[in-house]
N, C-alpha and C positions, 0 to 999 in steps of 0.2 A: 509782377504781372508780365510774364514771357508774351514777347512775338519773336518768330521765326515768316520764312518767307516761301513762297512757291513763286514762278515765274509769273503768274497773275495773279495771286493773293497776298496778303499781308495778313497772316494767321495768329488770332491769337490763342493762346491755353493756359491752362492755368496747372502748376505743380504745385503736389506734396509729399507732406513726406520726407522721412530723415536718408534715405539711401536704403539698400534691400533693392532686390529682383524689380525689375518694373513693370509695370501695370498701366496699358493707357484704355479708356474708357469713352468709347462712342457715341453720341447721341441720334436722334432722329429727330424726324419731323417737327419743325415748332419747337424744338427742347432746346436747353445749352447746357453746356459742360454741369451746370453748379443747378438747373432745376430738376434736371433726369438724374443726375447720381452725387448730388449732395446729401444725401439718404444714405449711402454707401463709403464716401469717400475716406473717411473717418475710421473704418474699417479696416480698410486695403492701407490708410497711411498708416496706419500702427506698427506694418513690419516690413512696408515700399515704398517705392518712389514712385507718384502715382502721377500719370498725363493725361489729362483733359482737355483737348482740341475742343473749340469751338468752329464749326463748320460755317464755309458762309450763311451769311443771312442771322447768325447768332453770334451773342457777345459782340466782343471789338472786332471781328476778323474781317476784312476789308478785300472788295475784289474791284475790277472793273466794270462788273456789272452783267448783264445778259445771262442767257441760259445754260443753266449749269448743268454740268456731265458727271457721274459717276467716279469718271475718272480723274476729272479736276477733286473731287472733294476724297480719293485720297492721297490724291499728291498731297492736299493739304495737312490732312492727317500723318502721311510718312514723314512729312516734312518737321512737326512735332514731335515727334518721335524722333529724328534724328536729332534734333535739338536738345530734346529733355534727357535722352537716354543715352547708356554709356555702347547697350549693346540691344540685341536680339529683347522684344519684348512680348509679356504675353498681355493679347488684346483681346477685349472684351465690346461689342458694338449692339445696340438694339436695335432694333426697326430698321430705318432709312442707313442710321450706323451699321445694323450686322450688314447689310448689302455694303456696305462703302469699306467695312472690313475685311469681307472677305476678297475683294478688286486690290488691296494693300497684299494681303498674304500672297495671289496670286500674282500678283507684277513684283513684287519686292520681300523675298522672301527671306532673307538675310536679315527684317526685321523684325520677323514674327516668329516667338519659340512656340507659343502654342494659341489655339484660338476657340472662343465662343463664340456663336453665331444667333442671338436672342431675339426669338420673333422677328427674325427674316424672311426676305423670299427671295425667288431666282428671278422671275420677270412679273411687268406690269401687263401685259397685252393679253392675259386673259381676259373674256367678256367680262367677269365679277371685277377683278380687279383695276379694269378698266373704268366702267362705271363707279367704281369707289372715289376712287381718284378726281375723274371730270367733277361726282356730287360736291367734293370737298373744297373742290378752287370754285363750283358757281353759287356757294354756300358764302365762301371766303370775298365774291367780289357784291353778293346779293345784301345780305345779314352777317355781321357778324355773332352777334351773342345767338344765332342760328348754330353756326359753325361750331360755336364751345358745346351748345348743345348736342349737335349730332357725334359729334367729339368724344364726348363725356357718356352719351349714351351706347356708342361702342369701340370705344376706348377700354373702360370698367363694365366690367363682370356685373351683373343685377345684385348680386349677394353684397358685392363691394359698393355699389351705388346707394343699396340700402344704408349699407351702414354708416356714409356720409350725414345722414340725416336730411330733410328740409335745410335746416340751416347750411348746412356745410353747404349742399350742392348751389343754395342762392349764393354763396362768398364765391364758387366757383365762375358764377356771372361775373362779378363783381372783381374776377381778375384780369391785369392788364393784359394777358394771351390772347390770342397769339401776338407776336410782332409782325408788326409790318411786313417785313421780309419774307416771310412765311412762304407767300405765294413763288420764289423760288426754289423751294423745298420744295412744294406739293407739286412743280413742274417739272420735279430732277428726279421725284417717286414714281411719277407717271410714264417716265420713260425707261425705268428701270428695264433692262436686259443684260446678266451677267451671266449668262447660261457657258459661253466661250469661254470664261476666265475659272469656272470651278473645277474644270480638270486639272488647272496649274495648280491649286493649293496642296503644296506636302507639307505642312506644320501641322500638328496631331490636332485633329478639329472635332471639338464638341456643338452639336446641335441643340437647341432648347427650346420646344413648341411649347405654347400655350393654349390650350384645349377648350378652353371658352372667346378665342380671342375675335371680335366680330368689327375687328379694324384691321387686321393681317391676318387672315384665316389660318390654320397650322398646317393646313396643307403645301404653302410654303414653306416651311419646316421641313416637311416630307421631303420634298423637293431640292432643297438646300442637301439633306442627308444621300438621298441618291447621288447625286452629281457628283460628291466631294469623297472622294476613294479613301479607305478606310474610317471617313469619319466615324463619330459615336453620337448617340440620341437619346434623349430624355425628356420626357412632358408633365409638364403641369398641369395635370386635368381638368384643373375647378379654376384654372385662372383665366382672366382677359390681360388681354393686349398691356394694358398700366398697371395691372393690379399689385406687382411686383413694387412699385411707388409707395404703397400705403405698407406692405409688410413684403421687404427685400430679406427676408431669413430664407428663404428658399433657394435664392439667386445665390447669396452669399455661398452658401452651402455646397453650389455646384460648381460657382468656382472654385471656391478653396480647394474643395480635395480634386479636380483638376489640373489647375496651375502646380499644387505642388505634386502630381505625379511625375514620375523621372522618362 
């Protein structure tokens, strides 16, 4: 169980993997290393060496506390990365992650060969996303099994909700999510503004909207694609925001023939 350090964290990650090319793997909001792509890992370990940073407020990784910044959380992440990896890695980040990845690629780019940007966005201060945000922490301090609920209602795609069943979606009350800590995640999404740092990214950057996603709209996406000079873009039409959780063949897919182009 690796830690590495940042000058105010105590970061933990977790590695796999026999050696091969590296791969480190971002989470968001509420997630950790091993609930957002323990679905995946298994995959990417079969022919890499795979880094999974847990960001503050998940897993073991330990900070001093107060409000966190974009750019704290990817010091942390680079700081994993320097640790796990021999050299330049290709980085993978969803949600709260693609934003904290792409702030890595552009302040530190000697450790990023190539990158995915998954259901990202550039800034929180639009009206929508503004209000998204304030509902989710007065959700988080009001009700909780509220919050899994509003969560889970646009989080997952209706197609995907369906196919939960009754049972599934009551097990999903019935889980210990979020953690505690949450609420500095949902404070460090709210102030997202990375619009300054995406003209610094030059490592060949793929974009990946999700077209039903009504927790990170894809116009974020969009957004992401414009700023980021020669990036590429690709959308999942029929997916939400987590849908990629329940059946990551699509995800898989775009990365593969990505990371291994030259």
């Amino acid at each position: 169980m690796p830690f590495t350090a940042t000058s105010d964290a105590r970061v933990h990650y977790l590695l796999d993997g026999t050696g091969g090319p590296a791969v480190a793997l971002v989470h968001g909001v509420g997630g950790d290393a091993e609930k957002v792509f323990g679905n995946v890992v298994g995959h990417f370990a079969a022919t890499r060496t795979v880094i999974r940073p847990n960001l503050s407020g998940s897993g073991e990784t330990t900070d001093s506390g107060g409000q966190l910044s974009i750019e704290e959380l990817a010091d942390q992440v680079a700081a994993a990365i320097e640790d796990g990896a021999d050299g330049p890695v290709d980085l993978l980040g969803f949600s709260l992650g693609a934003v904290v990845s792409a702030v890595v690629a552009a302040t530190r780019p000697e450790l990023v060969r190539r990158l995915i940007l998954l259901a990202g966005w550039t800034d929180s201060s639009t009206p929508r996303n503004k209000y998204y945000f304030d509902t989710w922490r007065r959700l988080l301090d009001l009700d909780r099994e509220a919050l899994k609920r509003f969560s889970a209602l646009t989080g997952f795609s209706p197609t995907t909700l369906d196919l939960f069943g009754h049972e599934g979606l009551a097990a999903s009350l019935a889980d210990e999510w979020p953690p505690p800590s949450i609420s500095r995640q949902i404070d460090a999404g709210a102030q997202v503004d990375i619009l300054d740092h995406l003209p610094n990214i030059t490592a060949p950057t793929m974009v990946v909207g999700l077209g039903r996603d009504n927790m990170i709209p894809v116009e974020g996406s969009h957004r992401l694609t414009e700023a980021i000079q020669g990036s590429q873009y690709i959308e999942l039409p029929d997916d939400g925001h987590m849908d990629w959780f329940v059946d990551p063949s699509a995800v898989i897919k775009i990365a593969d023939e990505f990371f291994s182009a030259t």
